[in-house]
N, CA, C and O atoms as a Maestro MAE file, in Angstrom:
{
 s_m_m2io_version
 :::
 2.0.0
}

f_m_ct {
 s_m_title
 :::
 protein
 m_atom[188] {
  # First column is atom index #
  i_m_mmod_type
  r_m_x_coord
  r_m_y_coord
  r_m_z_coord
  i_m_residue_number
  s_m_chain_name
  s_m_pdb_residue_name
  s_m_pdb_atom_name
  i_m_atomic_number
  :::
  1 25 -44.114 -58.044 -12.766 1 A "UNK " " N  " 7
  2 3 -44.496 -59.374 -12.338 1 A "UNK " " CA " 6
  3 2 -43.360 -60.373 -12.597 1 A "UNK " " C  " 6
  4 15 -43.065 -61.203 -11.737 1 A "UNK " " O  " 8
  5 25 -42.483 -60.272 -14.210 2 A "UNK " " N  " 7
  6 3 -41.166 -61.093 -13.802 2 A "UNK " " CA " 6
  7 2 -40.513 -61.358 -13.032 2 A "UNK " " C  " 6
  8 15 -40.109 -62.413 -12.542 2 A "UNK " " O  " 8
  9 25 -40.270 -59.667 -12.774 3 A "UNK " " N  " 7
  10 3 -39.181 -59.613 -11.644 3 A "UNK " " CA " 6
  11 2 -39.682 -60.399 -10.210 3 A "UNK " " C  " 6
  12 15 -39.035 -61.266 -9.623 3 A "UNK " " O  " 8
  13 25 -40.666 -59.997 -9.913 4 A "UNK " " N  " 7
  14 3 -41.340 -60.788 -8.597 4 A "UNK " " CA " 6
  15 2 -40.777 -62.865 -8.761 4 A "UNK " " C  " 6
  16 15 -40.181 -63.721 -8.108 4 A "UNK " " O  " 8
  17 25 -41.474 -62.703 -10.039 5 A "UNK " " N  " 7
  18 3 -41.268 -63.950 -10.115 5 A "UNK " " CA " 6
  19 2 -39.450 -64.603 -9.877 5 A "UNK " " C  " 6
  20 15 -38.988 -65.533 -9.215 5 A "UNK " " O  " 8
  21 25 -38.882 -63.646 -10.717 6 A "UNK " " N  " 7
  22 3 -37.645 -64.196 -10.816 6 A "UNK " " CA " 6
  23 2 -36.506 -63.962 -9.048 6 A "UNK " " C  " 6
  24 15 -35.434 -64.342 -8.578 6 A "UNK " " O  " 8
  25 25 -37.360 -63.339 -8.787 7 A "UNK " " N  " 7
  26 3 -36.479 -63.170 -7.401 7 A "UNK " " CA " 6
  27 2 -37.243 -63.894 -5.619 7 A "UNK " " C  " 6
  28 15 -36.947 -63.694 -4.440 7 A "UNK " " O  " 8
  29 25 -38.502 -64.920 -6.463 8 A "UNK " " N  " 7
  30 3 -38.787 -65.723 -5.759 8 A "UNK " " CA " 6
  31 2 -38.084 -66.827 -6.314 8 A "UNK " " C  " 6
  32 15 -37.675 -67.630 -5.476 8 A "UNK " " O  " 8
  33 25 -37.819 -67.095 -7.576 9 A "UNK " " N  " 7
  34 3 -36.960 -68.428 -7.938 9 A "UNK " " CA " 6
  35 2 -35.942 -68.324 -7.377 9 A "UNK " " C  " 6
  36 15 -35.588 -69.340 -6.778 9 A "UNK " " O  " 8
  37 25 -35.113 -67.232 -7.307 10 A "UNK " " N  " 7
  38 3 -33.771 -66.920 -6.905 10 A "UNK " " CA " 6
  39 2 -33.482 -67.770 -5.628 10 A "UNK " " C  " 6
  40 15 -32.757 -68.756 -5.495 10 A "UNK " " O  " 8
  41 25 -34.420 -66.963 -4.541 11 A "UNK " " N  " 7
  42 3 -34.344 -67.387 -3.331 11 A "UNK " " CA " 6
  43 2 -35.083 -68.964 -2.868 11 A "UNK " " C  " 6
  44 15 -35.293 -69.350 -1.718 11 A "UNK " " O  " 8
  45 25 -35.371 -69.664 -4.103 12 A "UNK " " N  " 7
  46 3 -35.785 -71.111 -3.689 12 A "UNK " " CA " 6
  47 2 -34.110 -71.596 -4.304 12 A "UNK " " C  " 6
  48 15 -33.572 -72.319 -3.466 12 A "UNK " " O  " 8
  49 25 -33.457 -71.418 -5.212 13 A "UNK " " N  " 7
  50 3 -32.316 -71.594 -5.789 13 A "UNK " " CA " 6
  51 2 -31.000 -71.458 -4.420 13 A "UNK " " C  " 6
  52 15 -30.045 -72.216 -4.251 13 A "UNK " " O  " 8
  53 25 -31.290 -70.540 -3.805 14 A "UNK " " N  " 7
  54 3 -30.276 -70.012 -2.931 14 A "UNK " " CA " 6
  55 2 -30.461 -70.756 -1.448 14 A "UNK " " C  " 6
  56 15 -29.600 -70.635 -0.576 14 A "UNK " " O  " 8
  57 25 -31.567 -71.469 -1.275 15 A "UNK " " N  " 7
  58 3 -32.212 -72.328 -0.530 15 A "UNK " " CA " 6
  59 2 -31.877 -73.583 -1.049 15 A "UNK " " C  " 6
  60 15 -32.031 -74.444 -0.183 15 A "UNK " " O  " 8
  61 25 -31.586 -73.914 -1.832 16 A "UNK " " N  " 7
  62 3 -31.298 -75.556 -2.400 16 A "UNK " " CA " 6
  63 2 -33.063 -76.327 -2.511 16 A "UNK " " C  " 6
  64 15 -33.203 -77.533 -2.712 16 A "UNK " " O  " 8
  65 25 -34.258 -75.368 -2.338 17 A "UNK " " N  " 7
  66 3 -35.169 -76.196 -2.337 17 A "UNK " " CA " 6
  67 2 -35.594 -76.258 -4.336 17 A "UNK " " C  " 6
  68 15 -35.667 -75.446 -5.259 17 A "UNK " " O  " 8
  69 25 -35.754 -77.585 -4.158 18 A "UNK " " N  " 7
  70 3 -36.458 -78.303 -5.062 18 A "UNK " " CA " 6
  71 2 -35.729 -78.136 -6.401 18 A "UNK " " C  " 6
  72 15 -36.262 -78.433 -7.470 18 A "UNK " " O  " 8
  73 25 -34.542 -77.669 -6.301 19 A "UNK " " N  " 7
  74 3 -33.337 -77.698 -7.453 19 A "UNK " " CA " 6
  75 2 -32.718 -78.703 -7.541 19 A "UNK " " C  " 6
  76 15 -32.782 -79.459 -6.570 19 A "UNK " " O  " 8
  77 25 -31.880 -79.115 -8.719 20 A "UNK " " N  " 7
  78 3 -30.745 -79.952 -8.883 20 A "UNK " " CA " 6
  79 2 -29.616 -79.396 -8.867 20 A "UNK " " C  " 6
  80 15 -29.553 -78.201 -8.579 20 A "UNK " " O  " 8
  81 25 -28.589 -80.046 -9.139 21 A "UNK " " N  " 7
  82 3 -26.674 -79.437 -8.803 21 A "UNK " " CA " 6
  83 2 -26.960 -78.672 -10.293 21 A "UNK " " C  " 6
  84 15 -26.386 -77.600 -10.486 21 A "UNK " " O  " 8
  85 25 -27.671 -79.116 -11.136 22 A "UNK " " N  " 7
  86 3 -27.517 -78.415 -12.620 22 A "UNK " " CA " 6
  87 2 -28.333 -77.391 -12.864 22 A "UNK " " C  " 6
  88 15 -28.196 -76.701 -13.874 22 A "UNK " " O  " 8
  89 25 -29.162 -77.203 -12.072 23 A "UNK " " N  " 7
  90 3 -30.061 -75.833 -11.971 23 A "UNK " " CA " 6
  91 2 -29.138 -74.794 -11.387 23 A "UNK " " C  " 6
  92 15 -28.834 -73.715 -11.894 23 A "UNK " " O  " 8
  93 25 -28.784 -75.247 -10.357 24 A "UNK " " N  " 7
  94 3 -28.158 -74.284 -9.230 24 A "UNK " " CA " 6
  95 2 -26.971 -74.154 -9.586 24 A "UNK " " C  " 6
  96 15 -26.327 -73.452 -8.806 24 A "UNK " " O  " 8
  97 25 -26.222 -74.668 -10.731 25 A "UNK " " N  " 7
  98 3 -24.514 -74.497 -11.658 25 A "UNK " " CA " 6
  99 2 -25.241 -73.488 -12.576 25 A "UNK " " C  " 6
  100 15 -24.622 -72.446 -12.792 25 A "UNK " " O  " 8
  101 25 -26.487 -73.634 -13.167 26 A "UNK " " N  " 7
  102 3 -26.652 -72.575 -14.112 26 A "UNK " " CA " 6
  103 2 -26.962 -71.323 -13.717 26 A "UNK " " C  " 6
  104 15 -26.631 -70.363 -14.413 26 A "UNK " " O  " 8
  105 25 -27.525 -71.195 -12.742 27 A "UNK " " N  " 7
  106 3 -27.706 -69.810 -11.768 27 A "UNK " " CA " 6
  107 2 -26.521 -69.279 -12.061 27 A "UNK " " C  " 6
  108 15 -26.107 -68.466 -12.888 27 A "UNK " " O  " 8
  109 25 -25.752 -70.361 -10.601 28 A "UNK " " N  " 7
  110 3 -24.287 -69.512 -10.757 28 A "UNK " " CA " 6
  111 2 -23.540 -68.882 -11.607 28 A "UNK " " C  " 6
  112 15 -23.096 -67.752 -11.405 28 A "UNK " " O  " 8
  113 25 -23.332 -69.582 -12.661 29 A "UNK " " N  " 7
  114 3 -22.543 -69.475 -14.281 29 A "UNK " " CA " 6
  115 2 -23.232 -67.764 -14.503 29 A "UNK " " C  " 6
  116 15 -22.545 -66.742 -14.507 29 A "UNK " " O  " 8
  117 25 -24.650 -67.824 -14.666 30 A "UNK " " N  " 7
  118 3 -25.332 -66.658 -15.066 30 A "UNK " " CA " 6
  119 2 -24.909 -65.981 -14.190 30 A "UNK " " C  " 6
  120 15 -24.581 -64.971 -14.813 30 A "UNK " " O  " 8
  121 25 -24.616 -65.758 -12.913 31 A "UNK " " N  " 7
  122 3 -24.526 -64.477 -12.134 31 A "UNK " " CA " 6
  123 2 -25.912 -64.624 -11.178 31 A "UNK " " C  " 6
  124 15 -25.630 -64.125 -10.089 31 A "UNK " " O  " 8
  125 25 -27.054 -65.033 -11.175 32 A "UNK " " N  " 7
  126 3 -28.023 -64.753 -10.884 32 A "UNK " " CA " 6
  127 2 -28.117 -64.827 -9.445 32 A "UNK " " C  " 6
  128 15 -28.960 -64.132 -8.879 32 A "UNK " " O  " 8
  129 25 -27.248 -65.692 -8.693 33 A "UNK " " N  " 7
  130 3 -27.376 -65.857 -7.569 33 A "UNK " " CA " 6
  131 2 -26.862 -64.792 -7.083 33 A "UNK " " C  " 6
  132 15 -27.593 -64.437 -6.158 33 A "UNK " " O  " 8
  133 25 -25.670 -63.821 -7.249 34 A "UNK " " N  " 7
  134 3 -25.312 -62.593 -6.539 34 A "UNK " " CA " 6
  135 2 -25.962 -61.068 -7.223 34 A "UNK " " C  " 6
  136 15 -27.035 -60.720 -6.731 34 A "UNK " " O  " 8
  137 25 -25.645 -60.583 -7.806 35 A "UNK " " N  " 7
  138 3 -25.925 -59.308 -8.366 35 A "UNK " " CA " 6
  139 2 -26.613 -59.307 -9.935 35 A "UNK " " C  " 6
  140 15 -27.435 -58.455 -10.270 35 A "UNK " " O  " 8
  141 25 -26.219 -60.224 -10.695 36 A "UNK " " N  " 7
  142 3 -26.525 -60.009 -12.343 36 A "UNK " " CA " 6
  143 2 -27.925 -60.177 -12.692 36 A "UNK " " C  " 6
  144 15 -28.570 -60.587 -11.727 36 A "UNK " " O  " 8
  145 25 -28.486 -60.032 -13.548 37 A "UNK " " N  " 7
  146 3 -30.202 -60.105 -13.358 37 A "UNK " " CA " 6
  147 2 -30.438 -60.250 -14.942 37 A "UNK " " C  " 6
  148 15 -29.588 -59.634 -15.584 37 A "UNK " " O  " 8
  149 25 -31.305 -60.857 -15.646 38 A "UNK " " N  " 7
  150 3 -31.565 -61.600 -16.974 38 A "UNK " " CA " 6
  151 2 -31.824 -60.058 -17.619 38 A "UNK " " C  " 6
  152 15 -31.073 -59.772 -18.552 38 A "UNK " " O  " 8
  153 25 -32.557 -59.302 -17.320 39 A "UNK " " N  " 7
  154 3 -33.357 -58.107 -18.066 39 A "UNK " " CA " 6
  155 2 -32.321 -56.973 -18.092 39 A "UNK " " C  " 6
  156 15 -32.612 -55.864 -18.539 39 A "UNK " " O  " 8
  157 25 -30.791 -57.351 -17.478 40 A "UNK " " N  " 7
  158 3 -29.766 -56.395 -17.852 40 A "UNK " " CA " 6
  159 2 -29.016 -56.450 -18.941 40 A "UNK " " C  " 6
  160 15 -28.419 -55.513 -19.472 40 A "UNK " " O  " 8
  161 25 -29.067 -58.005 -19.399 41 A "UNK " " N  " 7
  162 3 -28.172 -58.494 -20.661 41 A "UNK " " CA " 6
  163 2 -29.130 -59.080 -21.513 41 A "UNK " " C  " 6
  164 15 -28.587 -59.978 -22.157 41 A "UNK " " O  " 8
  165 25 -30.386 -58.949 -21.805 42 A "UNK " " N  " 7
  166 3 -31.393 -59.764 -22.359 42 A "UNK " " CA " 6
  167 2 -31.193 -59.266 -23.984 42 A "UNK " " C  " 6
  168 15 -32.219 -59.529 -24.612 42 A "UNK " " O  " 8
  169 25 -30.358 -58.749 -24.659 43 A "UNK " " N  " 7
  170 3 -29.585 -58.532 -25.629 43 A "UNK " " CA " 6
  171 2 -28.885 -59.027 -26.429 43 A "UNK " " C  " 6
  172 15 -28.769 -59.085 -27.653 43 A "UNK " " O  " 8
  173 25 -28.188 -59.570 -25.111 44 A "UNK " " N  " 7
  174 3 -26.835 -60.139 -25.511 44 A "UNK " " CA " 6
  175 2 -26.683 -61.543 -25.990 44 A "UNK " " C  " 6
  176 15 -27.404 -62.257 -25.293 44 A "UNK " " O  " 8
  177 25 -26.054 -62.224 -26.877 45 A "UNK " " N  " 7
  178 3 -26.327 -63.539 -27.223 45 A "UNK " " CA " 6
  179 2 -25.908 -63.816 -27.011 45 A "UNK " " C  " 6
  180 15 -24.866 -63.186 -26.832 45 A "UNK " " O  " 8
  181 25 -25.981 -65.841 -26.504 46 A "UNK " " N  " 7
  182 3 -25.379 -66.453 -25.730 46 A "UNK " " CA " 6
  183 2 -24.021 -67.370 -26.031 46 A "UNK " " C  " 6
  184 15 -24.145 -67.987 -27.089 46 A "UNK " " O  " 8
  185 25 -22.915 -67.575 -25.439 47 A "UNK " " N  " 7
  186 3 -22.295 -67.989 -25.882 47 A "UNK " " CA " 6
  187 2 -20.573 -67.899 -25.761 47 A "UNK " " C  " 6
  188 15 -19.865 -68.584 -26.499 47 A "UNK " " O  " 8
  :::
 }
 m_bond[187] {
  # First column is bond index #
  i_m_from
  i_m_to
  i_m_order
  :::
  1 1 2 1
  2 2 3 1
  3 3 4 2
  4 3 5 1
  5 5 6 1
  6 6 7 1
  7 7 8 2
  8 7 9 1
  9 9 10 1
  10 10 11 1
  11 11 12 2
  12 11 13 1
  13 13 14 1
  14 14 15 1
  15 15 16 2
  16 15 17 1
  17 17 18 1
  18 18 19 1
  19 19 20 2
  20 19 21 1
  21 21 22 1
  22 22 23 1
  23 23 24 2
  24 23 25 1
  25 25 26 1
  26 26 27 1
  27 27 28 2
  28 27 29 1
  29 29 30 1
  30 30 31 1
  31 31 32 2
  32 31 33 1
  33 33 34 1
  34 34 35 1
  35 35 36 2
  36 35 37 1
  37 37 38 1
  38 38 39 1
  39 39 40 2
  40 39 41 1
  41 41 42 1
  42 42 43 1
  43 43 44 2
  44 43 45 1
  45 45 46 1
  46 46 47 1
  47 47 48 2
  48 47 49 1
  49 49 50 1
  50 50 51 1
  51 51 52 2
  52 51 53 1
  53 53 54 1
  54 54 55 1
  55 55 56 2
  56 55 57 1
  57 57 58 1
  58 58 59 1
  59 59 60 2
  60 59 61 1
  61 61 62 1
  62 62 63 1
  63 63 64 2
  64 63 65 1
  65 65 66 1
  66 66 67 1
  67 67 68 2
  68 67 69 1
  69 69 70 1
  70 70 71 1
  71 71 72 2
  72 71 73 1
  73 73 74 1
  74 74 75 1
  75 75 76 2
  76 75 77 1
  77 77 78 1
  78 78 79 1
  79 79 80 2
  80 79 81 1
  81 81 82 1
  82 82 83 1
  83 83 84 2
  84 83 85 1
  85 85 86 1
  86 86 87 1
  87 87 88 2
  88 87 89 1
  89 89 90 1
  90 90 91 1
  91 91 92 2
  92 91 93 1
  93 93 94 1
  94 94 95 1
  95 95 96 2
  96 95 97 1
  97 97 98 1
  98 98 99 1
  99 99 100 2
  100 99 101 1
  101 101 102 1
  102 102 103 1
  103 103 104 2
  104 103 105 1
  105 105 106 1
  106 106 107 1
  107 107 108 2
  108 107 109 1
  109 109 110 1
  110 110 111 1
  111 111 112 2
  112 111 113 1
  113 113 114 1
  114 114 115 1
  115 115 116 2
  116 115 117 1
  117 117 118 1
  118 118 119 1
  119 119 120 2
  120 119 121 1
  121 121 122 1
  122 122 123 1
  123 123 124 2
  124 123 125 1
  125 125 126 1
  126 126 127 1
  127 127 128 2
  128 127 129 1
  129 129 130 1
  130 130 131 1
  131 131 132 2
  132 131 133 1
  133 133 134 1
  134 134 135 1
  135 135 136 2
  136 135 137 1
  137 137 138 1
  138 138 139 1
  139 139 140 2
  140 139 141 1
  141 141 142 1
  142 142 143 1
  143 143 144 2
  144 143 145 1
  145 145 146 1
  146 146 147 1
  147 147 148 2
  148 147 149 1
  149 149 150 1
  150 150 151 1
  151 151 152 2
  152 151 153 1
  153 153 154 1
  154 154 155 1
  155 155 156 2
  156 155 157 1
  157 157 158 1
  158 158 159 1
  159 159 160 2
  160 159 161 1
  161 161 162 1
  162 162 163 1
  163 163 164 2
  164 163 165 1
  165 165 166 1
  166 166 167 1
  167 167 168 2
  168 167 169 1
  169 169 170 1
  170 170 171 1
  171 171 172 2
  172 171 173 1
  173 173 174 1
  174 174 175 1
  175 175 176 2
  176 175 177 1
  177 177 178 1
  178 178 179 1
  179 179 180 2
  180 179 181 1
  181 181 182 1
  182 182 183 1
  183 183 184 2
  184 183 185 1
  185 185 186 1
  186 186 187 1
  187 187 188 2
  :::
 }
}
């Protein structure tokens, strides 16, 4: 059910709907908008 969830955010993100420039910089930064996905590095600490 995350995943569902997180790859409907994706594609409102990748749409520019109902985001800011600072939502859609943090996507990017993360990777999330092309290939990288939270539950691959959910380990790793941030920083």
């Amino acid at each position: 059910m995350r995943r569902l969830i997180f790859m409907l955010m994706r594609m409102m993100q990748k749409a520019n709907m109902g985001s800011g420039d600072a939502d859609r910089a943090y996507w990017e930064n993360k990777g999330w908008l092309g290939k990288a996905r939270p539950w691959h590095n959910s380990h790793k600490a941030e920083g």
